[in-house]
N, C-alpha and C positions, 0 to 999 in steps of 0.2 A: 271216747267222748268226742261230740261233734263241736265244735265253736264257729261261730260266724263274725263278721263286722256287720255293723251298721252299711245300708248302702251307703255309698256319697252320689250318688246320684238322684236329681230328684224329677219323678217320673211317676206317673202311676203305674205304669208296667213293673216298674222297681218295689213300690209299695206291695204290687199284687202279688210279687214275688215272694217277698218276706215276710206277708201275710202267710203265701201257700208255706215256705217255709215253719214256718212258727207253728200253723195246724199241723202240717204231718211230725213235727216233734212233738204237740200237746198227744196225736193219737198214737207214739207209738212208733213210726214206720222203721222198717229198715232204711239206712244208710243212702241207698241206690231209689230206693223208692220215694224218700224223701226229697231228694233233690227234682227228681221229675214231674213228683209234683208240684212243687214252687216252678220250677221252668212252665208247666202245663198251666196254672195259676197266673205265670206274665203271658203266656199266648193267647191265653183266652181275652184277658185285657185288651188285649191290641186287636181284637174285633169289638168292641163298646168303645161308643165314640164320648167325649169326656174324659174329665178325671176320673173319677170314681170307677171300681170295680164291682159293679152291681149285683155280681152272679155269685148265689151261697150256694151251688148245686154241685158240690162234693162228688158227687154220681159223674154229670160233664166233665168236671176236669180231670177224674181217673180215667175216662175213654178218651182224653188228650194224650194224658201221661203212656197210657199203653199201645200207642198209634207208634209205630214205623213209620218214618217219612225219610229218603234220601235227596239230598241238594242234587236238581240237575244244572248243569251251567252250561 
């Protein structure tokens, strides 16, 4: 069984989050998959400028979620 909190933070990257969260539990996903797309769900946020998180294209944020990217510093 998965459980979350509420965020406490209020953000619409947080909301976009918890959104992506909340769909890949209404479809289903595995565990692992789930979380990356809620993470994939706030990254996309953070390219629309606003609050709101404009983007219903399920399709885009799976090619987030399955991207490799490593921090260079």
């Amino acid at each position: 069984m998965i459980t979350c909190r509420a965020p406490s933070a209020r953000s619409a990257a947080t909301a976009a989050f918890a959104s992506g969260l909340i769909y890949a539990m209404i479809r289903g996903y595995k565990p692992m998959d789930l979380i990356n797309f809620a993470v994939a769900s706030s990254v996309i946020k953070h390219t629309i400028h606003g609050d709101a998180n404009i983007t219903d294209d399920a399709r885009a944020i799976k090619e987030i979620m399955n991207q490799n990217f490593d921090i260079k510093r």
